[in-house]
PyMOL Python script that loads the backbone (N, CA, C, O; Angstrom):
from pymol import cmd

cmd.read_pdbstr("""\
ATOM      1  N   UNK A   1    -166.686 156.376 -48.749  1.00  0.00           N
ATOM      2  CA  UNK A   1    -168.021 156.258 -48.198  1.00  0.00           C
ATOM      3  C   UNK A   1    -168.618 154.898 -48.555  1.00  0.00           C
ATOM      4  O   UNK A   1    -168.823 154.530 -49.712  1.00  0.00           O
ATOM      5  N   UNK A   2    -168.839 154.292 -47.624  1.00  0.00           N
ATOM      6  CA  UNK A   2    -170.141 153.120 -47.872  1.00  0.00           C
ATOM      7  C   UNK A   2    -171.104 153.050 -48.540  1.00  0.00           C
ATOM      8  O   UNK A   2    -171.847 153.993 -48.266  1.00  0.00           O
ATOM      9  N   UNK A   3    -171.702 152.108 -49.665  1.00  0.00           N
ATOM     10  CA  UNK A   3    -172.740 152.516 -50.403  1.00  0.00           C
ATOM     11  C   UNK A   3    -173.641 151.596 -49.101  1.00  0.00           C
ATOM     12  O   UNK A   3    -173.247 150.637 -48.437  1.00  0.00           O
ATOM     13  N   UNK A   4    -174.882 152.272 -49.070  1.00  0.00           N
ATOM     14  CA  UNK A   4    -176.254 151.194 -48.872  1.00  0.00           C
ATOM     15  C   UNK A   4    -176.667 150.334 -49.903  1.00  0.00           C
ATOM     16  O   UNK A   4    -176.697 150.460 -51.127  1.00  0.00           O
ATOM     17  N   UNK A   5    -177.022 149.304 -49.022  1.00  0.00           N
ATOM     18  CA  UNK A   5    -177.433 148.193 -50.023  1.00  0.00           C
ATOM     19  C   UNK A   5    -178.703 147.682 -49.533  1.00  0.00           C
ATOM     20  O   UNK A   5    -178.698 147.080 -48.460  1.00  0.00           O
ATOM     21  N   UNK A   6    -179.900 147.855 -50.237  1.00  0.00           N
ATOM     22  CA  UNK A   6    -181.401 147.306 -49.835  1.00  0.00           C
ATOM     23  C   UNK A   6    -181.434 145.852 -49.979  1.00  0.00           C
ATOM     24  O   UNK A   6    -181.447 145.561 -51.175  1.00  0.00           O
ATOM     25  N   UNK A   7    -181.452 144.799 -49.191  1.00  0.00           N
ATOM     26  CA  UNK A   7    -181.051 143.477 -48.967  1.00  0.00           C
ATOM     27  C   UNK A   7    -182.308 142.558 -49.113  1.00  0.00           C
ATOM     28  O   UNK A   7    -182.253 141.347 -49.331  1.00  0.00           O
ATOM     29  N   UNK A   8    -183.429 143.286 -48.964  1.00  0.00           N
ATOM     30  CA  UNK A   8    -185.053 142.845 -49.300  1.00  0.00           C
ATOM     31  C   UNK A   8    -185.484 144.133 -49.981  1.00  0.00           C
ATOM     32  O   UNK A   8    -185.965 145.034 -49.294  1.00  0.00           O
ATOM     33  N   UNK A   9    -185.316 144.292 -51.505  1.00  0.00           N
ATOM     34  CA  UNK A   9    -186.174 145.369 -51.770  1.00  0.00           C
ATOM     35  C   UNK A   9    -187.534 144.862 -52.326  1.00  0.00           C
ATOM     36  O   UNK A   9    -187.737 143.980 -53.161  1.00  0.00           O
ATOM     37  N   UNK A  10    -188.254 145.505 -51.772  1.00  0.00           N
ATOM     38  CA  UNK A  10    -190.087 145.325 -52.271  1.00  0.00           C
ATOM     39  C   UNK A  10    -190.313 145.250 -53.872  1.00  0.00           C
ATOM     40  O   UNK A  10    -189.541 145.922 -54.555  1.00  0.00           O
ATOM     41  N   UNK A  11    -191.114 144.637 -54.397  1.00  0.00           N
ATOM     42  CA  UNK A  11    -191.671 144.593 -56.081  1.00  0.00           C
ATOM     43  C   UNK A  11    -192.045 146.215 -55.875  1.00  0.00           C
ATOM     44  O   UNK A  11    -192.231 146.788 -54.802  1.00  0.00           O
ATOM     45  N   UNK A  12    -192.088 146.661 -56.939  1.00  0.00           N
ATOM     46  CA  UNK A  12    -192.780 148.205 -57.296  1.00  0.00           C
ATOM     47  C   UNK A  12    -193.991 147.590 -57.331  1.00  0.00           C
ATOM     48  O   UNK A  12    -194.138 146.535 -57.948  1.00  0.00           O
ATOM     49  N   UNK A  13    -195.002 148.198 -56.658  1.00  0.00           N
ATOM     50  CA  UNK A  13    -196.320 148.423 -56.956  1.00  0.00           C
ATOM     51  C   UNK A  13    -196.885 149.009 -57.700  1.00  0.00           C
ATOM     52  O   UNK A  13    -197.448 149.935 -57.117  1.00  0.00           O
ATOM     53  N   UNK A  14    -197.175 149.013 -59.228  1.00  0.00           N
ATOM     54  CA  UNK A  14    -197.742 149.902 -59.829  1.00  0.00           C
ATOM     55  C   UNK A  14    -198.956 150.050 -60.568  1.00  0.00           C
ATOM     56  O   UNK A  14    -199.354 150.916 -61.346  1.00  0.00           O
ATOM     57  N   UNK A  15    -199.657 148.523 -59.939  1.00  0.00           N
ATOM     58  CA  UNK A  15    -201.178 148.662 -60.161  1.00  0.00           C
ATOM     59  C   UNK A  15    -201.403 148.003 -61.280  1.00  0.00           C
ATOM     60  O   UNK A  15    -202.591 147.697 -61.377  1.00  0.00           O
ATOM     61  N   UNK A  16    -200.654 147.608 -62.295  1.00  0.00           N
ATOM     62  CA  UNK A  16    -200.263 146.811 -63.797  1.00  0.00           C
ATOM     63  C   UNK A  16    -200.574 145.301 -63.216  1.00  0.00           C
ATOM     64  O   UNK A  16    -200.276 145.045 -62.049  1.00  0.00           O
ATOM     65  N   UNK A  17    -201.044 144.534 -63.871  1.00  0.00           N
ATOM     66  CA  UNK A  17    -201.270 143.052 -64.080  1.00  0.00           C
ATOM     67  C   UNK A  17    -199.434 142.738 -64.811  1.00  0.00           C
ATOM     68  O   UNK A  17    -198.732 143.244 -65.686  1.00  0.00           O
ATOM     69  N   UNK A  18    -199.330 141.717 -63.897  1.00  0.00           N
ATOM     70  CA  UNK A  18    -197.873 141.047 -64.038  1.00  0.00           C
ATOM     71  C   UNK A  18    -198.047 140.576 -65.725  1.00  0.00           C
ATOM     72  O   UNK A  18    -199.165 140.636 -66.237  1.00  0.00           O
ATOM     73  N   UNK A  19    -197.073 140.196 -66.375  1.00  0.00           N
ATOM     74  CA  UNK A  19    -197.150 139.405 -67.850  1.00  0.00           C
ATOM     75  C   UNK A  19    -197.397 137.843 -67.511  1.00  0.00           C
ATOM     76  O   UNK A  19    -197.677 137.103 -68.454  1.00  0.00           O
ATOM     77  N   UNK A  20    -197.326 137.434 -66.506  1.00  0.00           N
ATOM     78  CA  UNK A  20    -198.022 136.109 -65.848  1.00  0.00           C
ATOM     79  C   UNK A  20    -199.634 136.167 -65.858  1.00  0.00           C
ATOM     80  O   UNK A  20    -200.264 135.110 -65.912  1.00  0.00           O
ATOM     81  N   UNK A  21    -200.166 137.168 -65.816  1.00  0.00           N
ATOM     82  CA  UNK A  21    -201.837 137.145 -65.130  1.00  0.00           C
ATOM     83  C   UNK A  21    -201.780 137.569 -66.886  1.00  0.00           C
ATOM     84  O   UNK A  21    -202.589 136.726 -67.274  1.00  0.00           O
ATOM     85  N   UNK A  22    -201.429 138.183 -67.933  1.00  0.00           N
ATOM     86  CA  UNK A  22    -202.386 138.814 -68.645  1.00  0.00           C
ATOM     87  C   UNK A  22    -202.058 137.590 -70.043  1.00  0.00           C
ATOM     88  O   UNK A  22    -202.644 137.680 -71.122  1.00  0.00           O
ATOM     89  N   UNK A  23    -201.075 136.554 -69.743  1.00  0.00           N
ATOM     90  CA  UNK A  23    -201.323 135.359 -70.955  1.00  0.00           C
ATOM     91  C   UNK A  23    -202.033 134.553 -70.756  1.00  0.00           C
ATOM     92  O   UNK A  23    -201.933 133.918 -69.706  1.00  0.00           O
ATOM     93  N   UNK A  24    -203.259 134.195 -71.904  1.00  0.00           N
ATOM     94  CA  UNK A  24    -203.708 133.309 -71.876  1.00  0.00           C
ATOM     95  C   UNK A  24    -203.991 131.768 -72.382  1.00  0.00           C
ATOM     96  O   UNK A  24    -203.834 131.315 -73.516  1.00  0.00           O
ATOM     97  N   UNK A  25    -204.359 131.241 -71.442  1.00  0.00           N
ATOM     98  CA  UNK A  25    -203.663 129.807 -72.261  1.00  0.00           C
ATOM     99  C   UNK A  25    -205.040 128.574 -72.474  1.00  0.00           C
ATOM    100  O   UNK A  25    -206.199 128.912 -72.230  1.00  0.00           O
ATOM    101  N   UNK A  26    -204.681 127.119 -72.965  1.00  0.00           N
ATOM    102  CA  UNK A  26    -205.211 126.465 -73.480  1.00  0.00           C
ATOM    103  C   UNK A  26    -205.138 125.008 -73.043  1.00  0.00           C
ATOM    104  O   UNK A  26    -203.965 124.747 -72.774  1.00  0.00           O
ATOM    105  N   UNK A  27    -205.684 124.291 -72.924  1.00  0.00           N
ATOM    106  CA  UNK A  27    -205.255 122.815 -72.673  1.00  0.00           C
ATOM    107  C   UNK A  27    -205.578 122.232 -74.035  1.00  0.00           C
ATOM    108  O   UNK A  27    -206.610 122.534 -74.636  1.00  0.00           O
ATOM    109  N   UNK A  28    -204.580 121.305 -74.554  1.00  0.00           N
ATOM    110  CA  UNK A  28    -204.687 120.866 -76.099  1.00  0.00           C
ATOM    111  C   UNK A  28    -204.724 119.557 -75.844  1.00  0.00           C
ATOM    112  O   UNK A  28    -204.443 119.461 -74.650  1.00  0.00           O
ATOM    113  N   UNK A  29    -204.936 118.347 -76.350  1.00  0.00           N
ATOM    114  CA  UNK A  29    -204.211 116.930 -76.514  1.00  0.00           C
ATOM    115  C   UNK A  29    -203.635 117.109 -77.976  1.00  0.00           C
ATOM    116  O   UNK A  29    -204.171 117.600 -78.970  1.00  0.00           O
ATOM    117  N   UNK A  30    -202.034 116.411 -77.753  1.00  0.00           N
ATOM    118  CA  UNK A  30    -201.513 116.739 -78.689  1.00  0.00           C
ATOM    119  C   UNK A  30    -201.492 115.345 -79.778  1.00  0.00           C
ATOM    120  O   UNK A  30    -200.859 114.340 -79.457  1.00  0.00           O
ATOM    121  N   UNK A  31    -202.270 115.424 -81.105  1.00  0.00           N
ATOM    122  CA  UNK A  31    -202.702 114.106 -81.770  1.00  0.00           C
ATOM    123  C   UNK A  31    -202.015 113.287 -82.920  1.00  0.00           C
ATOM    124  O   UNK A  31    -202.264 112.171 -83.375  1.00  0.00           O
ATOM    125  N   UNK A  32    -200.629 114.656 -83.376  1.00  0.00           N
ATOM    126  CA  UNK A  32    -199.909 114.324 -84.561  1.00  0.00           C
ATOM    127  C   UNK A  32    -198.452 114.785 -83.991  1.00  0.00           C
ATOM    128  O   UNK A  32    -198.239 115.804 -83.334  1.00  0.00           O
ATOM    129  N   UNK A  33    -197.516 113.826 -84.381  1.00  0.00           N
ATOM    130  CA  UNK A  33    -195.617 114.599 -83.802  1.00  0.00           C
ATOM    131  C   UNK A  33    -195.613 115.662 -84.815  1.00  0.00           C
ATOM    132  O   UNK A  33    -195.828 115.568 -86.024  1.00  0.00           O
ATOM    133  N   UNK A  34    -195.260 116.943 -83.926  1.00  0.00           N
ATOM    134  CA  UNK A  34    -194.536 117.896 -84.696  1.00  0.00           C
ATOM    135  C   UNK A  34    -193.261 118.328 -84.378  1.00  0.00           C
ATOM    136  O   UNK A  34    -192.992 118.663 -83.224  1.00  0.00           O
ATOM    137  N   UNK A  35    -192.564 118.354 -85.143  1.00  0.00           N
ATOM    138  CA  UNK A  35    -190.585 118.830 -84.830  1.00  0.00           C
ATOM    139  C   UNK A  35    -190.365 119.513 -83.419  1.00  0.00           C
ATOM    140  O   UNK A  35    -189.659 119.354 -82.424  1.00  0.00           O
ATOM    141  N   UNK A  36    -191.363 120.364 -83.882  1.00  0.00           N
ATOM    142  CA  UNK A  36    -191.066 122.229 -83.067  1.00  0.00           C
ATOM    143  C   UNK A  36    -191.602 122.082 -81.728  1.00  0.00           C
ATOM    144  O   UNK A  36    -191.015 122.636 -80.799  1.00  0.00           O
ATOM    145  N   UNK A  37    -192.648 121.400 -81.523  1.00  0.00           N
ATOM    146  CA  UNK A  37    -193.426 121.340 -80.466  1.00  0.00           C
ATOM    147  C   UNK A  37    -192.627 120.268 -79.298  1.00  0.00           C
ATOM    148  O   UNK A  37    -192.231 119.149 -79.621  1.00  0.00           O
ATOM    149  N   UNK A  38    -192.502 120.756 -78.114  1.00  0.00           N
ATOM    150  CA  UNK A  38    -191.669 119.680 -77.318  1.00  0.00           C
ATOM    151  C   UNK A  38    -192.909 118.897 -76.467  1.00  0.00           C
ATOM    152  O   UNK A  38    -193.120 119.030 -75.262  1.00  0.00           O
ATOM    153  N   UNK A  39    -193.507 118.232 -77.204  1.00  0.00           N
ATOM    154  CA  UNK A  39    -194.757 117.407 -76.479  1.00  0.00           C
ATOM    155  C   UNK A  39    -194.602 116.340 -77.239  1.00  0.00           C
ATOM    156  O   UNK A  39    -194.273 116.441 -78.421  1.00  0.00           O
ATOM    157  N   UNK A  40    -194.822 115.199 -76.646  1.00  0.00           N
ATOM    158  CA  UNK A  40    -195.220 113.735 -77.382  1.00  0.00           C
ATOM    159  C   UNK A  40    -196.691 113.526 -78.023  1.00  0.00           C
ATOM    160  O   UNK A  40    -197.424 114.339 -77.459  1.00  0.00           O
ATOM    161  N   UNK A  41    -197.229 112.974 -78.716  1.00  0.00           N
ATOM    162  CA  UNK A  41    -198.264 112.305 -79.015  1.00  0.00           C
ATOM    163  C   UNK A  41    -198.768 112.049 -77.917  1.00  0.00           C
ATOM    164  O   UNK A  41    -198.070 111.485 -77.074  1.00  0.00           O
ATOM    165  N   UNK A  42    -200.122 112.396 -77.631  1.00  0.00           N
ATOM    166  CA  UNK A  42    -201.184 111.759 -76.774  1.00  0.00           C
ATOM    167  C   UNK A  42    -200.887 112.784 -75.231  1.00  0.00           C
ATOM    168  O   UNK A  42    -201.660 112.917 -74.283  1.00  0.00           O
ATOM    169  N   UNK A  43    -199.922 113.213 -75.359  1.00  0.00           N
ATOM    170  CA  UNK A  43    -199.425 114.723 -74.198  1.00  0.00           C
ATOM    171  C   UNK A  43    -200.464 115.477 -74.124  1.00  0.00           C
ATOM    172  O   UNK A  43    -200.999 115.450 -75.233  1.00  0.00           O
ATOM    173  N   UNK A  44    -201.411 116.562 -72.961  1.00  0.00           N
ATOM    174  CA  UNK A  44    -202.128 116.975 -73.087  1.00  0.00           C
ATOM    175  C   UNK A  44    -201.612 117.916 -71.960  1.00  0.00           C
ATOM    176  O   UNK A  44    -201.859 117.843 -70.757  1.00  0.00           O
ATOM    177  N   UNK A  45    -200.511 119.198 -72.904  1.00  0.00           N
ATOM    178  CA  UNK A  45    -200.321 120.388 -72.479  1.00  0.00           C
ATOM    179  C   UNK A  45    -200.905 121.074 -72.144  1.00  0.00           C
ATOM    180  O   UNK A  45    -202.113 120.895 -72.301  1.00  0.00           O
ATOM    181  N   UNK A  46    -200.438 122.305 -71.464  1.00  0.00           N
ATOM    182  CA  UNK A  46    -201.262 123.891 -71.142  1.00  0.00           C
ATOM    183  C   UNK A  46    -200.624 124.622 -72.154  1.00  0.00           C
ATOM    184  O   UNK A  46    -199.475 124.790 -71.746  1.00  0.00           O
ATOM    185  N   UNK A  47    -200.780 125.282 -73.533  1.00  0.00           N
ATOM    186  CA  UNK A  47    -199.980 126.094 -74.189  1.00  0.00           C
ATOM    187  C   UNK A  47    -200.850 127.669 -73.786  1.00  0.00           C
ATOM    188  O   UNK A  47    -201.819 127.994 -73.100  1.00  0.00           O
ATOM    189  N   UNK A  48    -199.943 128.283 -74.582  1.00  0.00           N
ATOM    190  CA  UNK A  48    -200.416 130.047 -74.879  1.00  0.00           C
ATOM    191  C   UNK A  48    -201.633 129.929 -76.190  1.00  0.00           C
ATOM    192  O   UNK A  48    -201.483 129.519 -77.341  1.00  0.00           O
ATOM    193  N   UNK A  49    -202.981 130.514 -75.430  1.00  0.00           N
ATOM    194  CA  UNK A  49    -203.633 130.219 -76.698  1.00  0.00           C
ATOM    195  C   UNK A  49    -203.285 130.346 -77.744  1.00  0.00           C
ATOM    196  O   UNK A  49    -203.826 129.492 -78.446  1.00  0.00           O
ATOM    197  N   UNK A  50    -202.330 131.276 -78.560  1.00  0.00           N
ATOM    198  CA  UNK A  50    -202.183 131.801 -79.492  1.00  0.00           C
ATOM    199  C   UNK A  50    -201.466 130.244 -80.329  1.00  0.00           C
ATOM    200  O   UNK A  50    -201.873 129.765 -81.387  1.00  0.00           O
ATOM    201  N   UNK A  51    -200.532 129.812 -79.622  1.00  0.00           N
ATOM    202  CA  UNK A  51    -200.025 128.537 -79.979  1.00  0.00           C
ATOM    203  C   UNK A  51    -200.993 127.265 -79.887  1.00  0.00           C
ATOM    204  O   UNK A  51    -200.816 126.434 -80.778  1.00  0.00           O
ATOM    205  N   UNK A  52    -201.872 127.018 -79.057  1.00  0.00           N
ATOM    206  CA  UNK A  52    -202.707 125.949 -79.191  1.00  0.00           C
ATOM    207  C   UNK A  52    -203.626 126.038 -80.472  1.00  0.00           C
ATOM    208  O   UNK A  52    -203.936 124.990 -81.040  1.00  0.00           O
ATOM    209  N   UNK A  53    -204.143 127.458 -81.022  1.00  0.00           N
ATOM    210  CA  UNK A  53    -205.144 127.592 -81.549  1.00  0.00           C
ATOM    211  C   UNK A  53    -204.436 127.370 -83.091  1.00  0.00           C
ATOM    212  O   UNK A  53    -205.176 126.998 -84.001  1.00  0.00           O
ATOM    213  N   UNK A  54    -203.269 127.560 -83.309  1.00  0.00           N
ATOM    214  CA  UNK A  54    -202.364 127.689 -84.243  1.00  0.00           C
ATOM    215  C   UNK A  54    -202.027 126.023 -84.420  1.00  0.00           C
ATOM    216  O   UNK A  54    -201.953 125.559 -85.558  1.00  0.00           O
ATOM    217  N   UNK A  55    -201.836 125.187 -83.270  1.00  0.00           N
ATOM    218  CA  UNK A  55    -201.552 123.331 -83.274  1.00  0.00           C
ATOM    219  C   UNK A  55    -202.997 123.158 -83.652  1.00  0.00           C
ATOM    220  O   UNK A  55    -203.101 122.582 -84.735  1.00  0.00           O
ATOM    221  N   UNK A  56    -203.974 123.431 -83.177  1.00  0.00           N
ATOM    222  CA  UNK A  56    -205.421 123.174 -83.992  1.00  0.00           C
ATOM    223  C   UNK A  56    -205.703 123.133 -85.244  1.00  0.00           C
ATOM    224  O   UNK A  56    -206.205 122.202 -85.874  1.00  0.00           O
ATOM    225  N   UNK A  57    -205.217 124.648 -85.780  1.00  0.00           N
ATOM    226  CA  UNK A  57    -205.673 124.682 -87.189  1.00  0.00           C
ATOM    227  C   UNK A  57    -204.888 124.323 -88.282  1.00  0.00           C
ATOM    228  O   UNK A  57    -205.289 124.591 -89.415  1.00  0.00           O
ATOM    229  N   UNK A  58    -203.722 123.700 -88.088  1.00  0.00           N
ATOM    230  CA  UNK A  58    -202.882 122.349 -88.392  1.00  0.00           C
ATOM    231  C   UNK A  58    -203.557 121.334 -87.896  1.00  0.00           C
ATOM    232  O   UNK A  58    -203.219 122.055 -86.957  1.00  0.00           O
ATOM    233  N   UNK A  59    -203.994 120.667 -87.634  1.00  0.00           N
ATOM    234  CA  UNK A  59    -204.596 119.260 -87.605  1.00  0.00           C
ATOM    235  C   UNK A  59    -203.720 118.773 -86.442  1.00  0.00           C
ATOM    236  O   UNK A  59    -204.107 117.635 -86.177  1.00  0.00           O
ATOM    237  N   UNK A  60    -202.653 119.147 -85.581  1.00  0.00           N
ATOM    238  CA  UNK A  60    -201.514 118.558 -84.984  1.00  0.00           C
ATOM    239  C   UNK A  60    -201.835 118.496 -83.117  1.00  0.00           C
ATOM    240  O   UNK A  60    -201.152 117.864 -82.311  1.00  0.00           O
ATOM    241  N   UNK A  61    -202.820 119.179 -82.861  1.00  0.00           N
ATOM    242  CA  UNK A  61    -203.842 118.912 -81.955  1.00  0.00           C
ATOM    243  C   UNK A  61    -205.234 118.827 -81.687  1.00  0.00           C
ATOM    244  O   UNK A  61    -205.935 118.868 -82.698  1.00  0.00           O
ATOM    245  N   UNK A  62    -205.679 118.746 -80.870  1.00  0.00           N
ATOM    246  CA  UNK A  62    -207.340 119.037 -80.433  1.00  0.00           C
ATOM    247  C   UNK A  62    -207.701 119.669 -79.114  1.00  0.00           C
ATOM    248  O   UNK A  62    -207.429 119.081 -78.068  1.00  0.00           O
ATOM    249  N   UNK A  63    -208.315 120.865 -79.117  1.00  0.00           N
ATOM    250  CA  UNK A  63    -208.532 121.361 -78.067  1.00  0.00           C
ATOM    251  C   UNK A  63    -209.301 120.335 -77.137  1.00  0.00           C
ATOM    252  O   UNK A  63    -210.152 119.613 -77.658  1.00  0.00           O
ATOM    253  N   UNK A  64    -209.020 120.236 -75.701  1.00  0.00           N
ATOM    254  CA  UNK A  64    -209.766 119.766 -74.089  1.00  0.00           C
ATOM    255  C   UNK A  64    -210.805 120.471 -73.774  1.00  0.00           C
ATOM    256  O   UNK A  64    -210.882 121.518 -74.416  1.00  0.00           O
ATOM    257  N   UNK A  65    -211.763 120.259 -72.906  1.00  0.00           N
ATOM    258  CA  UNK A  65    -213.010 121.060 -72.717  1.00  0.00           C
ATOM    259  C   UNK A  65    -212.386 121.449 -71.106  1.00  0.00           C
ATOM    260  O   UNK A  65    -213.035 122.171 -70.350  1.00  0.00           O
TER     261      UNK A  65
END
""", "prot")
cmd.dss("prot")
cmd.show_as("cartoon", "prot")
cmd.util.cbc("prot")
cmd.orient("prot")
């Protein structure tokens, strides 16, 4: 027997906010080199707040308005 094969199957709809819509993020300028961080000096990323706010309170960025 032939299996079927759905060749366009649809996203499930299930009413949930994607993990795209529910992170939130930060614009930093980045003011000191750090190892870990793949940004240059004077770079002014979009991070995950959790990480910008964390390069802040190290001295190793400054939050953008």
């Amino acid at each position: 027997m032939a299996e079927e094969t759905n060749k366009n199957p649809e996203p499930e709809k299930s009413g949930k906010a994607t993990k795209a819509e529910k992170v939130k993020t930060k614009q930093v300028e980045i003011i000191k080199f750090h190892p870990l961080v793949a940004h240059e000096v004077g770079e002014q990323p979009i991070l995950t707040e959790e990480k910008a706010d964390e390069l802040i309170e190290k001295k190793y960025a400054k939050a953008l308005k």
